[in-house]
MIFI-586026 format. One record per residue (C-alpha): residue in one letter; y, z, x. Coordinates in pm, whole numbers, padded with zeros to 5 digits, always signed. Layout:
// MIFI-586026
AYZX/...
// end
This chain:
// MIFI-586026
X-07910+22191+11483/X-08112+22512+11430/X-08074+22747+11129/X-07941+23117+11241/X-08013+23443+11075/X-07661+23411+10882/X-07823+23048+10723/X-08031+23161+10425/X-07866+22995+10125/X-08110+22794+09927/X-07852+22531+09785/X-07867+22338+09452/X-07653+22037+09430/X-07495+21910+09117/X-07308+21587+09118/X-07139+21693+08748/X-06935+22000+08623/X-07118+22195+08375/X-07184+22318+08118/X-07252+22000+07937/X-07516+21961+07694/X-07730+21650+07917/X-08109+21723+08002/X-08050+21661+08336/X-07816+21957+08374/X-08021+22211+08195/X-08339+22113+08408/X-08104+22149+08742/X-07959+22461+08606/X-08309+22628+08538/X-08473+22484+08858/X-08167+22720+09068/X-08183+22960+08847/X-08619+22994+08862/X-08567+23026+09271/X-08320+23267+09245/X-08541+23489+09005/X-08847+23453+09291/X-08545+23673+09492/X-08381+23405+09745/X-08017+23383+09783/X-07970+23073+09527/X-07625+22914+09458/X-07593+22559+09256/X-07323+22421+09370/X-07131+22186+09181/X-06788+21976+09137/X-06480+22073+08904/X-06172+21962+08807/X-05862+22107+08646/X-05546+22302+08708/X-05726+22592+08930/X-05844+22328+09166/X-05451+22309+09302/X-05516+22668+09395/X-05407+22635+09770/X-05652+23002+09770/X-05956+22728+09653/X-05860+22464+09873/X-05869+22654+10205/X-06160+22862+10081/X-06392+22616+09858/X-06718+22757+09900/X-06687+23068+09742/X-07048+23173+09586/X-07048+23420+09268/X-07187+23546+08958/X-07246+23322+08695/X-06958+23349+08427/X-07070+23442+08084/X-07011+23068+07948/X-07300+22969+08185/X-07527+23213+08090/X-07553+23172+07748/X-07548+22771+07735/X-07840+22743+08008/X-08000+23123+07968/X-07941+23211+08323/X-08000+23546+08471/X-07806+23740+08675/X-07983+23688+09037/X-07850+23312+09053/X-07482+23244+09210/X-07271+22915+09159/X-06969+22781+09387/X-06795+22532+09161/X-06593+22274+09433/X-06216+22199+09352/X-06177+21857+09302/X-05793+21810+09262/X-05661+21453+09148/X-05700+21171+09225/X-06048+21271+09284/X-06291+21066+09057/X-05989+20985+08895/X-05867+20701+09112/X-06285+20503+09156/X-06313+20466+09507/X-06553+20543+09791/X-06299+20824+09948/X-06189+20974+09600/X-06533+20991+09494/X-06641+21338+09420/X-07030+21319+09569/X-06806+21175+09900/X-06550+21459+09925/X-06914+21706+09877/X-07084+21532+10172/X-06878+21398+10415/X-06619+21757+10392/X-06708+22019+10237/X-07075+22017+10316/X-07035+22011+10648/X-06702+22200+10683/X-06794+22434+10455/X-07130+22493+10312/X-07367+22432+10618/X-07293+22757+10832/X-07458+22981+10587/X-07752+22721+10410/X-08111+22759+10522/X-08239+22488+10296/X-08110+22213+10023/X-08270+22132+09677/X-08045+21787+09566/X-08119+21516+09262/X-07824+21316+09498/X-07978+21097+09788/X-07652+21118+09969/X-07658+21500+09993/X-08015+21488+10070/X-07882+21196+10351/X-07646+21451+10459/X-07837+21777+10517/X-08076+21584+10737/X-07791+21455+10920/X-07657+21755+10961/X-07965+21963+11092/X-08095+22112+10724/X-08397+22075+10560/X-08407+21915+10244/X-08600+21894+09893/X-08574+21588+09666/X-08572+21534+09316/X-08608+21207+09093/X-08695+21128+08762/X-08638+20808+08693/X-08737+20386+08818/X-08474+20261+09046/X-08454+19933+09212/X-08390+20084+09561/X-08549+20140+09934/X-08588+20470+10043/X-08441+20443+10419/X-08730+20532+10647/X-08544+20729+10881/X-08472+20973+10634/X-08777+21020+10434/X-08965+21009+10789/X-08751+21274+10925/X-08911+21589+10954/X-08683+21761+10741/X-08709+21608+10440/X-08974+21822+10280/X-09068+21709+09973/X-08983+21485+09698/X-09066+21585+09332/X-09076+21375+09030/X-09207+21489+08660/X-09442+21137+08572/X-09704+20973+08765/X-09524+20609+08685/X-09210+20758+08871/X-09437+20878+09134/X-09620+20552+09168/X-09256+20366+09180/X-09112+20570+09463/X-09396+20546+09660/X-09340+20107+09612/X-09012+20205+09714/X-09055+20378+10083/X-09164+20709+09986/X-09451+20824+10171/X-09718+20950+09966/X-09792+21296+10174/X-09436+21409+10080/X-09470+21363+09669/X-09561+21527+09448/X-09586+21577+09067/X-09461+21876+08889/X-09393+21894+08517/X-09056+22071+08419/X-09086+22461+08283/X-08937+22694+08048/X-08729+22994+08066/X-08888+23312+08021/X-08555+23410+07806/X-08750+23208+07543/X-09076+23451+07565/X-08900+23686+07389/X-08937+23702+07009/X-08667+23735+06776/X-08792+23828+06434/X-08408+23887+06293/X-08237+23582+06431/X-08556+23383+06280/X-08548+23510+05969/X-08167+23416+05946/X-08233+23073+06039/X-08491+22976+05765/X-08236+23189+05505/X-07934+22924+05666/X-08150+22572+05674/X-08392+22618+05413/X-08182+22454+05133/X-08232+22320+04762/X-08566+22555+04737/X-08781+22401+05011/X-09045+22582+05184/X-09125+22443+05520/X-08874+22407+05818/X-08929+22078+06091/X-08742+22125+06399/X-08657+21887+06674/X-08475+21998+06952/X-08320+21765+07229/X-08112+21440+07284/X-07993+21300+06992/X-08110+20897+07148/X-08285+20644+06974/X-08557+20617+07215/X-08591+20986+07160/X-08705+20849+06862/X-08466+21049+06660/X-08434+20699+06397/X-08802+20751+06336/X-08767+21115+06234/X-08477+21033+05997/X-08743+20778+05826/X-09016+21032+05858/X-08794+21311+05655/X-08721+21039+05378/X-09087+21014+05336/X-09113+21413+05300/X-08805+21506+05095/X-08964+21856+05000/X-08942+21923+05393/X-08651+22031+05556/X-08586+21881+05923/X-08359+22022+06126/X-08217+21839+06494/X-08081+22055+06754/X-07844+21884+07087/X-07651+21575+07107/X-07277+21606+07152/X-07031+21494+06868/X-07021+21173+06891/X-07435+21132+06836/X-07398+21397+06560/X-07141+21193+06396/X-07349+20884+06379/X-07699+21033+06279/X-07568+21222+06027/X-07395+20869+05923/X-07712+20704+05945/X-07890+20996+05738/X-07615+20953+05457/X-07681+20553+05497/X-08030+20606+05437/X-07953+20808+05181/X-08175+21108+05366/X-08040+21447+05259/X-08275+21696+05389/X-08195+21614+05805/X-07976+21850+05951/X-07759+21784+06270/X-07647+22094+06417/X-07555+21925+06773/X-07597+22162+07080/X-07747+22506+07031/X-07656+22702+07324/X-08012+22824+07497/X-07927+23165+07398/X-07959+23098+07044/X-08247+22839+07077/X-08565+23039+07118/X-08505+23208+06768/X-08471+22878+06645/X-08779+22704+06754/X-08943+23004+06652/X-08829+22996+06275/X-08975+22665+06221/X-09347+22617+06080/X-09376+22284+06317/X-09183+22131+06616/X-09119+21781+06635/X-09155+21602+06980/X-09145+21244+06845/X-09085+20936+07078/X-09004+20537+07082/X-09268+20297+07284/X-09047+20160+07552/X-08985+20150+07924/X-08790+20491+07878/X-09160+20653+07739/X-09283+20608+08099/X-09029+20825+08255/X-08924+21105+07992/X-08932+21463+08119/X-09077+21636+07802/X-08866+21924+07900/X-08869+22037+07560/X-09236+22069+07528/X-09259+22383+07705/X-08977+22548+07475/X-09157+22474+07198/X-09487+22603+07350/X-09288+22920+07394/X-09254+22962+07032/X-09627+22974+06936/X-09577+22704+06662/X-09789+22419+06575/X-09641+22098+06771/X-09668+21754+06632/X-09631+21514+06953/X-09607+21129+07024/X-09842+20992+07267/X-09634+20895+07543/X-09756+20821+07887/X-09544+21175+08034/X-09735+21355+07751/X-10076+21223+07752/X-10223+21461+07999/X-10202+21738+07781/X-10407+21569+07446/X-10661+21704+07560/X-10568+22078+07521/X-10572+22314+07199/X-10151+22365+07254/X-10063+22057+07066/X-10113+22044+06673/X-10143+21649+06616/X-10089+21380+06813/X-09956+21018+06679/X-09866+20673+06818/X-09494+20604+06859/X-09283+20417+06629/X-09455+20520+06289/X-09279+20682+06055/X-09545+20675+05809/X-09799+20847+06054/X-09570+21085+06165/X-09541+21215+05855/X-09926+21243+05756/X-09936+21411+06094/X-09713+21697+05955/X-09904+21696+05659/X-10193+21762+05784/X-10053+22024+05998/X-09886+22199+05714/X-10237+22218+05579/X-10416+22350+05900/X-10158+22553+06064/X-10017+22863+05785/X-09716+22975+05969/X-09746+23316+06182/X-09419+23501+06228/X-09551+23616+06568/X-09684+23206+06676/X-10034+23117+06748/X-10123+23345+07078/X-10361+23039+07223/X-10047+22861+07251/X-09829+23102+07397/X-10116+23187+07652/X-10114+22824+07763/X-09739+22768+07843/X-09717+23144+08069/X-09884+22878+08337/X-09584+22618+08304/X-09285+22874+08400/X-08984+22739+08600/X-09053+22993+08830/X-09419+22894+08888/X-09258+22585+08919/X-09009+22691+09216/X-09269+22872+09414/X-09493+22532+09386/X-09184+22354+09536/X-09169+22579+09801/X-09542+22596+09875/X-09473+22232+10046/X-09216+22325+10249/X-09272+22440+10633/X-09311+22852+10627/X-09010+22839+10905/X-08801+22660+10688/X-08816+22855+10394/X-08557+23058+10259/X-08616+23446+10309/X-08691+23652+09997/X-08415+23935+09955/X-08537+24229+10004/X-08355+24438+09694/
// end
């Protein structure tokens, strides 16, 4: 099949309804939303469920690209260029766990092809089976996978000459897929990005978050921002603020449930100066990171260390502040730039905490960041990022640029 002028759509695919709070989902949401700021016709596509999906209006017309709703924009700070197309999913789909009531089924086998293909030029998918099915169905298709699995990669697809180009974040999840079927020529590496949103400084919102979490007289604000897992190492930085108490730390994401038990485990521990404030919505996170004198990135030793996307690295670059990091294979390539504060091996509470010490000591804060650190992360943008992507993919099966 061969793409017409009316095919220019450069599809994301999303096997989950957002907004949710998961890494996964804000990396996917930023990757659509970086192409559509380079000025092609982007829409992430993605399932829901709920009373509007019995809309007979939705079910005849499903694919129905538009602007992204308010509630979007400020949970994933997504500009205005980038268009979604939320799928109905009425019951019993994903309700009922079968092959044919499966949602990523329904997405490839129907409405893809029904639906979605007449006006797409090119597919960007985390899901092999949409990647399976744009082949199959005459489109050209981009890869993404972040993490070991146990699986072959069938040759006829990753052989076919559309499939463009896989991407992966780590050089161990690079090294795995290739073991797996994936041909070398047609991976590459790219870290993750941030969102120029979180360029901007906010001088006001920062000063009201050090007046809000500086409590009980203490001076000097530790911020982690992220999952809320214990390979995150999120236990360790409980232990580490016990060992400062004249610190204030500060976590950022999680959803209730991991709230709930950290800040039961804090209380346990008998740790009063770690605060939980679950999921800050990306619109309120820059100002954040920036009120803090250091950012945390600490991490557990551990299969899951091999893999991580340090997503959250390049917010925190955005801030300017001094970063205290855990040497972790998916970090280790960047020890031996000025950007990072302190580095320390994971798993150590103890020298964790002399690490933010020390920083304390050789980093004053600066209400405007350190500029040698902002300079370094304007390299690292998700839209550098797209255009990278893109820069693999035959010229005559790119997407065209709009022309507004």
């Amino acid at each position: 099949m061969k793409n017409t002028a009316a095919q220019q759509n450069y599809i994301f695919f999303l096997t989950e309804e957002i907004p949710k709070p998961e890494a996964h989902l804000v990396q996917s949401a930023n990757a659509a939303n970086a192409a559509a700021n380079l000025g092609y016709s982007t829409v992430l596509v993605y399932p829901y469920q709920g009373l509007a999906t019995f809309n007979p209006v939705h079910l005849i017309r499903p694919f129905q690209p538009r602007k992204v709703p308010a509630t979007l924009v400020k949970y994933y700070s997504l500009q205005d260029k980038l268009k979604i197309a939320p799928l109905p999913m009425p019951w019993p789909i994903d309700s009922i766990k079968s092959k044919f009531t499966d949602s990523n089924t329904i997405t490839t086998k129907y409405y893809f092809p029904f639906y979605i293909l007449s006006t797409t030029k090119i597919i960007h998918a985390w899901n092999w089976n949409f990647v399976k099915a744009a082949i199959q169905n005459g489109i050209p298709a981009i890869y993404e996978h972040h993490h070991h699995e146990d699986k072959k990669f069938e040759p006829e697809i990753v052989n076919h000459p559309l499939f463009q180009v896989a991407v992966t974040v780590a050089d161990t999840v690079r090294e795995s897929m290739i073991q797996h079927g994936m041909p070398p020529e047609k991976l590459i590496k790219l870290h993750n990005g941030y969102n120029h949103s979180f360029m901007v400084r906010q001088p006001e919102k920062t000063t009201e978050w050090r007046k809000k979490l500086l409590k009980n007289e203490r001076l000097h604000l530790v911020v982690y921002s992220g999952a809320l897992r214990q390979f995150k190492g999120i236990d360790v930085l409980i232990d580490v603020a016990a060992l400062m108490p004249n610190i204030q730390f500060v976590c950022a994401g999680g959803n209730e449930q991991e709230v709930a038990h950290y800040q039961q485990l804090a209380q346990k521990k008998q740790v009063d100066n770690i605060t939980f404030l679950g999921y800050v919505l990306h619109l309120d996170l820059p100002s954040l990171l920036q009120a803090a004198d250091i950012l945390a990135h600490p991490h557990c030793s551990g299969n899951a260390a091999t893999f991580t996307s340090p997503m959250k690295l390049f917010d925190y670059l955005t801030s300017g502040n001094p970063i205290v990091a855990t040497e972790i294979p998916s970090l280790i390539e960047f020890k031996n730039t000025k950007a990072i504060a302190a580095w320390c091996k994971p798993d150590n509470p103890t020298e964790f905490a002399k690490a933010v010490a020390q920083v304390l000591e050789t980093h004053p804060r600066k209400v405007e960041g350190y500029s040698y650190i902002i300079d370094f992360v304007k390299q690292l943008s998700w839209e550098n990022r797209a255009a990278k992507i893109l820069s693999y993919v035959d010229e005559s099966l790119r997407p065209v640029i709009n022309e507004e």
